[in-house]
Phi, psi and omega in degrees: 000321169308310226270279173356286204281009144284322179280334194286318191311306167328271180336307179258009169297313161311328196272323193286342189257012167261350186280312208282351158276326197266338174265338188239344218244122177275335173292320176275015210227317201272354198282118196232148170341303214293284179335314186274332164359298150275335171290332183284297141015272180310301197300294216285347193273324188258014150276296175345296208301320194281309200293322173284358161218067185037057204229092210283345163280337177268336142359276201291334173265342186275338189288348185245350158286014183268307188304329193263324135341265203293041160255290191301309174315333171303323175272327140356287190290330179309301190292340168292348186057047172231355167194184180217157181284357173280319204268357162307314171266342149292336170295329172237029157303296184305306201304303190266346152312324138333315177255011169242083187283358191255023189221293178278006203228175192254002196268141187276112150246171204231039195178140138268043149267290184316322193270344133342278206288326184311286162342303160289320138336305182261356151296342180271302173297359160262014151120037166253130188295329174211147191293025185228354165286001176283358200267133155313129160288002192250003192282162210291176219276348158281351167281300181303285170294011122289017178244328134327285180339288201285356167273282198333320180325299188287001164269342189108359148269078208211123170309148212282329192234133153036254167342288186314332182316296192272008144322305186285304152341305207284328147303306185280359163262345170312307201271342152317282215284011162293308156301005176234036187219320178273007202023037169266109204317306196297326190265346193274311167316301157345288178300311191283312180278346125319303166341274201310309187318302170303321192279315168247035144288299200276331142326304159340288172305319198248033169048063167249138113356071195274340164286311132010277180292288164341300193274336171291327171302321191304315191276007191248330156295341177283334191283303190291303170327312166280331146296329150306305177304324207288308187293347166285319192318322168295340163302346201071033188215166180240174189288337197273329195261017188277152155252170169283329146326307180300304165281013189280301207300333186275284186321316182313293170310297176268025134316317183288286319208294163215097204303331237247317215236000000 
C-alpha cells in the first residue's frame, strides 16, 4: 500500500505542476495536439534508443518525458471538453479487465498464445472489422510488418516451422534475382520488398526483433565507421582520398579488434 500511495502521490504531483504550466508557462499555454505530436513522436524514439541499448537510466527518463505528454494531452482534452485524464484512465482500466476475461472472468487459458488469440477475438467483438486494423499506418515499415505478421498469426495464418520460412526467403530470393537478371525496375521493388517481408517473417520464428535487430546493426556500423575515419586521419588521409582496398584493410582491422561492436 505504501509503494500504491507513493506512485499515486507522484502521479498528481505531476498533474499539478502540468495545471500549473499550462496556465503560467507561455511556450505550454501555446501548445496543441498537433504541436506535441512530433516532440511525442521523438520522446517514443529516444525510449525506443534506451531500450535497445539496455540503458536502464535513460528508460526511467524517457518514460517519464512520455508520462508528462500524455498528462498534457489529457489537459488538452479536458479544455476541448473532450475527455478527462480520469476518464482516459478508466477507459483502459475497463478496456483491460475485459480482455483478460481469464484473470476477471471464468475463462481458462492455457498459454499466452491462447491469450493472444483470445484477445483478438474480443477486438472483433468490439466492432473491428479486421484483426490487422489495429495496426498504425503510420509505423515505420519493419515495425508494421512484424505486427501484421503477428495478428495475421493470432487466426491460424501462419507457417508451421522454420524450415518453410526459410523456403520462402530461398524463393523470394529466386524471384528477386530473377527480376535484376530481366532489369525490370518495378518488379525488382516488389521482389525486394517480398524479401524483407519473408526475412522478418523468419525472424520472427527465431524470436528476433527485426527492427531491433536492424538498429542494432546500424549502430555497430555508425561505431566502425566513425573509427574508421579517426584511424586514417591518424594516418594523415581522409576517406574520400582512400581506395577501397585501403579501407576494406582498417575495417577489417577493427572488426578483428572488436567483433561485438
Amino acid at each position: 500500500m505504501a509503494q500504491q500511495q507513493a506512485v499515486a502521490d507522484a502521479f498528481m504531483r505531476l498533474v499539478t505542476i502540468m495545471d500549473d504550466l499550462r496556465e503560467k508557462c507561455p511556450w505550454d499555454k501555446k501548445q496543441t495536439v498537433q504541436t506535441l505530436r512530433p516532440l511525442t513522436i521523438e520522446e517514443m524514439y529516444e525510449l525506443a534508443d534506451a531500450i535497445t541499448d539496455n540503458d536502464w537510466k535513460g528508460i526511467k527518463e524517457e518514460i517519464g518525458d512520455l508520462l508528462l505528454h500524455m498528462v498534457f494531452y489529457a489537459k488538452i482534452g479536458a479544455e476541448q471538453q473532450q475527455f478527462t485524464l480520469a476518464e482516459a484512465i478508466h477507459g483502459i482500466c475497463e478496456k483491460l479487465i475485459h480482455r483478460h476475461p481469464h484473470i476477471y472472468g471464468d475463462i481458462q487459458v492455457k498459454d499466452e498464445e491462447e491469450v493472444k488469440q483470445n484477445w483478438e477475438k474480443l477486438k472483433l467483438k468490439e466492432g473491428k472489422k479486421s484483426v490487422l486494423s489495429g495496426v498504425p499506418l503510420s509505423l515505420p515499415a519493419v515495425v508494421k510488418a512484424t505486427r501484421l505478421q503477428e495478428k495475421a498469426r493470432q487466426v491460424g495464418f501462419e507457417w508451421d516451422n522454420r524450415d518453410q520460412v526459410w523456403d520462402k526467403v530461398a524463393e523470394e530470393t529466386r524471384e528477386l534475382h530473377e527480376a535484376v537478371a530481366a532489369n525490370e525496375q518495378h518488379r525488382i521493388e516488389e521482389e525486394f520488398g517480398d524479401l524483407l517481408f519473408s526475412l522478418i517473417n523468419y525472424a520472427r520464428f527465431l524470436q528476433i526483433d527485426a527492427e531491433n535487430a536492424l538498429e542494432k546493426t546500424n549502430k555497430k556500423f555508425i561505431s566502425r565507421f566513425t573509427r574508421m575515419e579517426q584511424l586514417a586521419l591518424q594516418q594523415g588521409k581522409a576517406l574520400a582520398d582512400m581506395t577501397l582496398a585501403e579501407m576494406d584493410a582498417i575495417w577489417n582491422s577493427i572488426k578483428k579488434q572488436n567483433p561485438d561492436t
